[in-house]
C-alpha positions in Angstrom: 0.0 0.0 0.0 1.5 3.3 -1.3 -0.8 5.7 0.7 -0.6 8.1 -2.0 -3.9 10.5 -2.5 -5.5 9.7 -5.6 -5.6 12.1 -8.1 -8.5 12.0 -10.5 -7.9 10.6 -13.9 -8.4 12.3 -17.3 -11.2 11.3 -19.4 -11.2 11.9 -22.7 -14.2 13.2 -24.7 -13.7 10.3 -26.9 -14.8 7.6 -23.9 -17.5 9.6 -22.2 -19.0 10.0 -26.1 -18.3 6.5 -26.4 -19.9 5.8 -23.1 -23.0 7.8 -23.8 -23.7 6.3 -26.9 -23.5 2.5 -25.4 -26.0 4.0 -21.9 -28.4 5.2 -24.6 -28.3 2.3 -27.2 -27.2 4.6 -30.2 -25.8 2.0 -32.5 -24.1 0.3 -30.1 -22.6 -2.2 -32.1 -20.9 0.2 -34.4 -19.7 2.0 -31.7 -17.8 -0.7 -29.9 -16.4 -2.0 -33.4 -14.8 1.7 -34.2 -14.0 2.2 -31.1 -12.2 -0.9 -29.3 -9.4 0.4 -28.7 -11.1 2.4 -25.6 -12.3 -1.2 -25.0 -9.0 -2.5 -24.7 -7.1 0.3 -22.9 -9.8 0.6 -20.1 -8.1 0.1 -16.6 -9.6 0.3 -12.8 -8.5 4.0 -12.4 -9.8 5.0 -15.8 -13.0 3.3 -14.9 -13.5 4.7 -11.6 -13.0 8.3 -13.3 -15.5 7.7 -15.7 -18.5 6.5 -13.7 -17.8 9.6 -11.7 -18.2 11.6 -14.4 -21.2 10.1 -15.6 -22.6 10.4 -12.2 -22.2 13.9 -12.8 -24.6 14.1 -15.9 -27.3 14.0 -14.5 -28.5 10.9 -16.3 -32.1 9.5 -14.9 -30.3 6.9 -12.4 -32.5 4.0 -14.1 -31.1 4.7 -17.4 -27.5 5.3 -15.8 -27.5 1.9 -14.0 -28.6 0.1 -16.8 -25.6 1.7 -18.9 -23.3 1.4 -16.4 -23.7 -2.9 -16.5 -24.1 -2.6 -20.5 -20.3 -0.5 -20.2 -18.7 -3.4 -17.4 -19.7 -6.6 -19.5 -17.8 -4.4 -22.3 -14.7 -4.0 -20.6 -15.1 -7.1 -18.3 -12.3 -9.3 -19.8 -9.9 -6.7 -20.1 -10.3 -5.6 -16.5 -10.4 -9.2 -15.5 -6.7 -9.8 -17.0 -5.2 -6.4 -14.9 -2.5 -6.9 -12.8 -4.3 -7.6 -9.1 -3.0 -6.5 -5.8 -2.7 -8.4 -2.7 -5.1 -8.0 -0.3 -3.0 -8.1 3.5 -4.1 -11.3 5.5 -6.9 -10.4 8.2 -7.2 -6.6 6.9 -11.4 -5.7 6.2 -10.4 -6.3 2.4 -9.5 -10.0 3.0 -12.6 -10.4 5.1 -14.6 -8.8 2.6 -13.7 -11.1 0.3 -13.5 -14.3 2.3 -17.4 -13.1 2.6 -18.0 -13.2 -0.6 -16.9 -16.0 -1.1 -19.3 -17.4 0.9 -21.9 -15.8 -1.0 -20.7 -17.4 -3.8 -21.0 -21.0 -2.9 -24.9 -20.4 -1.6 -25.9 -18.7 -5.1 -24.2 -21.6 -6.9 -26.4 -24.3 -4.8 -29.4 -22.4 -5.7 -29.1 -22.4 -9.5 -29.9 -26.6 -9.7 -33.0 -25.6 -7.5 -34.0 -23.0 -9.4 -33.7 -25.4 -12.7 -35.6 -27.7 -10.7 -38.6 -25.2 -9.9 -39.0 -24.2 -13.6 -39.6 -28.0 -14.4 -42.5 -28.8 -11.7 -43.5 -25.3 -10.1 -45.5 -27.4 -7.6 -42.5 -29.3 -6.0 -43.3 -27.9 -2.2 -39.5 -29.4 -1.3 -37.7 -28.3 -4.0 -39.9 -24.9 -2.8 -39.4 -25.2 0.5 -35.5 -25.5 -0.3 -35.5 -22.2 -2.5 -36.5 -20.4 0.5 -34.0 -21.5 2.7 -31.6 -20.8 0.4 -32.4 -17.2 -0.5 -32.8 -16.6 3.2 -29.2 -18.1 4.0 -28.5 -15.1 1.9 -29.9 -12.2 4.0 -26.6 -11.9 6.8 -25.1 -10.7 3.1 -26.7 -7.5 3.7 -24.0 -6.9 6.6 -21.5 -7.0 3.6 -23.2 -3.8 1.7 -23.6 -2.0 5.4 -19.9 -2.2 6.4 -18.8 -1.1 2.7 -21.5 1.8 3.2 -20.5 2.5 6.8 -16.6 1.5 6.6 -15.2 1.8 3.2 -17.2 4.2 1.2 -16.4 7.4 3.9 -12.6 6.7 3.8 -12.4 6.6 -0.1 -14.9 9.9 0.1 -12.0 11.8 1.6 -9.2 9.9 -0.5 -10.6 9.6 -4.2 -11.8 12.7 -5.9 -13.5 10.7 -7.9 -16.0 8.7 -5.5 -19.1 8.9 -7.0 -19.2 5.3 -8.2 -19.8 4.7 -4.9 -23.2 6.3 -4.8 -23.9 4.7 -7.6 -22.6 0.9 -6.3 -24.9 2.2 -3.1 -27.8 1.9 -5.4 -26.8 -1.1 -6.6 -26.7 -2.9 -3.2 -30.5 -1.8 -2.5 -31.6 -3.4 -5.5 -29.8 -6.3 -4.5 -31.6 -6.0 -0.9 -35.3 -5.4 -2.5 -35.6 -8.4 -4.7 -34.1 -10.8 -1.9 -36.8 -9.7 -0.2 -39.0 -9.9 -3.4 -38.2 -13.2 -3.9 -38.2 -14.5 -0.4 -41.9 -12.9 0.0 -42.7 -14.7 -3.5 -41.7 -18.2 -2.1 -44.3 -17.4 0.8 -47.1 -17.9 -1.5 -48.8 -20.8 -2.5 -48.6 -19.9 -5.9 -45.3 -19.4 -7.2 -45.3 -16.7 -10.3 -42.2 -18.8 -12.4 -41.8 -15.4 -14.9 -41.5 -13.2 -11.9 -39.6 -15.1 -9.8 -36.8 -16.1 -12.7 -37.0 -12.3 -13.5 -36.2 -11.7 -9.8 -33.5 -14.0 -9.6 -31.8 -13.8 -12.4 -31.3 -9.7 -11.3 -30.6 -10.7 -8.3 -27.4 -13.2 -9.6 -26.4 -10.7 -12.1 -26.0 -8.0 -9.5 -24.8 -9.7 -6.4 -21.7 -11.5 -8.8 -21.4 -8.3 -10.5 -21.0 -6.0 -7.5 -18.2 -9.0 -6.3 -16.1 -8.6 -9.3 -15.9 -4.9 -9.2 -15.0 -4.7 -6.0 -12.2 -7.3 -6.2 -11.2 -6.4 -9.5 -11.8 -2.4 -9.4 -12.6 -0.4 -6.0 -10.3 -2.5 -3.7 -6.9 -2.6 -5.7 -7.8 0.9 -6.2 -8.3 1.1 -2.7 -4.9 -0.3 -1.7 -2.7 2.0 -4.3 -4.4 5.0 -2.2 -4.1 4.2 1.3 -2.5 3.3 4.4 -1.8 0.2 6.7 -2.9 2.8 9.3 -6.4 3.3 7.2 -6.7 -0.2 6.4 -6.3 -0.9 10.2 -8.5 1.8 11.4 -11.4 0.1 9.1 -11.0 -3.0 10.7 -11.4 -1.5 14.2 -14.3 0.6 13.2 -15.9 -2.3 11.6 -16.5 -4.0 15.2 -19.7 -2.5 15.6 -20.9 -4.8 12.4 -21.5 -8.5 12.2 -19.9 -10.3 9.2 -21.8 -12.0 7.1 -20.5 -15.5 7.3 -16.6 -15.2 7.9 -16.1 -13.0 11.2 -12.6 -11.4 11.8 -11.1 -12.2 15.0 -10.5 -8.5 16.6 -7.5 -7.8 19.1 -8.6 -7.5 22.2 -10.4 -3.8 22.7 -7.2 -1.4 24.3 -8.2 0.1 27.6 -10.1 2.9 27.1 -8.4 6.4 28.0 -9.6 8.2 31.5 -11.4 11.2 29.9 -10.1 14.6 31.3 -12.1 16.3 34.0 -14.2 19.1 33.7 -14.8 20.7 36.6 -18.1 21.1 37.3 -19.7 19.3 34.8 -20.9 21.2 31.7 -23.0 24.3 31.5 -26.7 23.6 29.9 -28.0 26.4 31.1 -30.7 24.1 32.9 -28.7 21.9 35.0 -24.7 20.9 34.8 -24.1 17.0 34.0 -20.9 15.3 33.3 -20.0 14.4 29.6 -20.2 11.3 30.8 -23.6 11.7 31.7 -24.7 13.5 28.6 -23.5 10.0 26.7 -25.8 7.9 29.1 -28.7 9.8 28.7 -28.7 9.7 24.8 -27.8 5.9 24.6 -30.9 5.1 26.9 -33.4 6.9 25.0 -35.7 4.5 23.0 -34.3 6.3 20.0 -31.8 6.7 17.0 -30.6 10.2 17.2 -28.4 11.7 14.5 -26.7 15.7 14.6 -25.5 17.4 11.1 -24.2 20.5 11.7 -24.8 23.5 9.5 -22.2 22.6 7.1 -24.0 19.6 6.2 -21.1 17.2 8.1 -22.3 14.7 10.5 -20.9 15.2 13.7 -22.5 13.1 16.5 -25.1 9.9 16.4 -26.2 7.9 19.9 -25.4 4.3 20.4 -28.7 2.7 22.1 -28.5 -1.2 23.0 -30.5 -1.3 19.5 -30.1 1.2 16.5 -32.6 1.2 13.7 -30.1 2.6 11.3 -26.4 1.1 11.3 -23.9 3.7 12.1 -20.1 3.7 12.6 -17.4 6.1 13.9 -15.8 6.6 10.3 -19.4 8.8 9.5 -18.4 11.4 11.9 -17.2 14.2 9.7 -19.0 12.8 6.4 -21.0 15.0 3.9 -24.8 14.0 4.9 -25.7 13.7 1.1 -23.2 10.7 0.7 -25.0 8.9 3.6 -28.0 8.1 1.5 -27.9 6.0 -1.5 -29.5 8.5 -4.7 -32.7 7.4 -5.2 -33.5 9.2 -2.0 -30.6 12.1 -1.6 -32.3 14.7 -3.4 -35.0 14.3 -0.2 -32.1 15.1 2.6 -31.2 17.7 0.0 -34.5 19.5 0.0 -35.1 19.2 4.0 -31.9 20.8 4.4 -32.7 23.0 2.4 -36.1 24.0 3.2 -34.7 23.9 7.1 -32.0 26.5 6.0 -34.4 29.0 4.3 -36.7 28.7 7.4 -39.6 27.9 5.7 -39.9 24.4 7.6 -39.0 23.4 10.7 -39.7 19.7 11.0 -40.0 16.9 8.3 -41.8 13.0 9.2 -41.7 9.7 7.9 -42.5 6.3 8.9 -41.9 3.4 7.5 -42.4 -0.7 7.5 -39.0 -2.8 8.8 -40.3 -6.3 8.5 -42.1 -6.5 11.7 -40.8 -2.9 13.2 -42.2 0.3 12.4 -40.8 3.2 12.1 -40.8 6.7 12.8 -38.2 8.9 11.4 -38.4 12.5 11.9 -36.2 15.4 11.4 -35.6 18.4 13.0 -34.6 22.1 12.3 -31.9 23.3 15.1 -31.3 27.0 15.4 -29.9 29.4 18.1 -31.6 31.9 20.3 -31.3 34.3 17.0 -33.0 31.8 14.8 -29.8 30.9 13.0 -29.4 27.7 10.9 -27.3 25.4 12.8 -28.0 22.0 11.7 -30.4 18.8 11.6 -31.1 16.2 14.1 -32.7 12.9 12.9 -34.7 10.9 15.5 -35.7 7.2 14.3 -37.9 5.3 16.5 -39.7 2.0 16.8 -43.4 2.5 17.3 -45.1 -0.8 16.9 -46.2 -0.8 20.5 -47.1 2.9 20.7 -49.5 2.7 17.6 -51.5 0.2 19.9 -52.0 1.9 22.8 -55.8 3.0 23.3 -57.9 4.5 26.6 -55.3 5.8 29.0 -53.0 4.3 32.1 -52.3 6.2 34.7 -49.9 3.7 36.6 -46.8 1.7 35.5 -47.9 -1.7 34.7 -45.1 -4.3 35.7 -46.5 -7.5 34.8 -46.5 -6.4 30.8 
């Protein structure tokens, strides 16, 4: 590992034209026949620079997605014969990848099931066996959150060119939505075959897809741009995140440091606590609380026994915009921005987690002069609140 910042490849008109023309089918075929040699000379870097530029075109993200695989099967044999990197033994890359490996193995043992299914539909064990199967593959999720949470802040402070990320982002909740899809699909008594082969079949493309660009693209980039001391650091922050299938064994946790003193406690105006005891009270409220600052950098989120969201250290500092995949950024975008102009003050949503539901709400902060200083997202779990009728007046223990 070098540790040397990245600095944003060139891309020449030629590609992005090139590119353009292949994301909206203009003769596509003539295209890649006068223009191989693009083909040919594409290389991680140069790859990385131009999805980042597409990014940046505003492309409707269907369209762009749909380009974007269309451009990797191009240049897939050419990136898969690039010179690889070694991944260090027990660093988050190697992890990563021992992971999906995993993966691997249980989406090959599904495809003689799913051969199976198309020939007799009504086969409850070869049924029964599908669902097990795509269910062995929901701890996978954990894979996407610690790239989301881990990875993806670093390489927004080391690669100029990080949008790809957003875009993998995207990627990964497609992948989530039709396991789910499918999964609910296998439920019913009635399989739909053309739905479910449609599902599956996006779902293999993506998840072995999204494997060979990261091993073959975003982490050899990854270790030509930083440090052991980064690499490191991702491991420890990862702790707060269970693996999917292959866990890391961590080095024992290093005492913690004996915070300084403050004498007296801090100042709220309404009562002095310790730091200390501004941490407790946060973490034992039955909820997810998130601060962005005015600046639109996230700089403090509580760790209750259970969060609704995932959250890790290496978000502290991070753009808010890059913490949402894009299908729903441009809604943090206009909150902010309606919170800055002062025209709102408070923004709700709830949604359905499986069995949990959720209320997420966000909140306008500003100073005794009504100045703009931020956002705090609260995210609660209010199953058992939404059934509460009549009223009672005393604590009731036995519940």
């Amino acid at each position: 590992m070098s540790g040397v910042a990245r600095k944003k490849v060139q891309v020449s008109k030629e590609l992005i034209d090139f590119s353009q023309a292949i994301i909206y089918a203009d003769h596509p075929a003539e295209k890649v026949r006068t223009n191989q040699a693009l083909v040919d000379n594409m290389t991680p870097s140069l790859l990385i620079a131009l999805v980042d530029e597409l990014v940046q075109m505003s492309i409707p993200l269907p369209e762009l997605k749909t380009g974007i695989n269309k451009l990797l099967n191009l240049f897939h044999k050419v990136l898969s014969k690039h010179p690889s990197v070694d991944i260090p033994e027990g660093s988050i890359l190697d992890y990563l990848k021992q992971n999906n490996l995993e993966m691997e193995k249980r989406l090959k043992k599904l495809r003689p099931l799913i051969r199976n299914i198309n020939q007799n539909k009504h086969d409850i064990q070869v049924k029964n066996d599908l669902l097990y199967g795509f269910q062995e593959l929901e701890p996978f999720d954990n894979h996407y959150v610690i790239k989301e949470n881990i990875l993806f802040p670093v390489l927004e402070k080391k690669w100029p060119d990080y949008r790809c990320l957003q875009l993998m982002w995207s990627f990964h909740d497609d992948i989530r939505n039709n396991r789910k899809k499918i999964i609910a699909k296998l439920k019913k008594n009635d399989l739909h075959l053309e739905q479910f082969n449609k599902l599956s079949g996006d779902l293999f493309f993506n998840m072995l897809a999204i494997k060979f660009r990261e091993e073959q693209i975003i982490f050899p980039e990854m270790l030509r741009s930083i440090t052991n001391r980064d690499l490191n650091q991702m491991l420890d922050n990862s702790q707060e995140f269970r693996y999917p299938y292959v866990q890391p064994e961590f080095k024992s946790e290093k005492p913690a440091k004996k915070a300084s003193s403050i004498s007296g406690g801090v100042n709220l105006e309404t009562g002095i606590i310790t730091a200390k005891q501004i941490k407790l009270i946060f973490n034992h409220l039955p909820v997810d609380i998130t601060f962005v600052d005015e600046h639109n950098k996230v700089r403090f989120y509580s760790t209750p026994k259970k969060r609704i969201f995932p959250r890790a250290k290496s978000v502290i500092g991070r753009d808010v915009r890059n913490c949402h995949p894009p299908e729903s950024v441009h809604v943090v975008e206009e909150i902010i921005s309606e919170f800055r102009k002062g025209r709102q003050g408070k923004a709700s949503f709830w949604i359905s987690l499986g069995e949990e539901y959720v209320l997420v709400q966000y909140f306008a902060v500003r100073d005794s002069k009504d100045n703009y200083c931020g956002v705090v997202e609260v995210s609660q779990e209010i199953s058992d609140i939404r059934k509460i009728k009549g009223e009672q007046r005393l604590p009731d223990w036995s519940k």
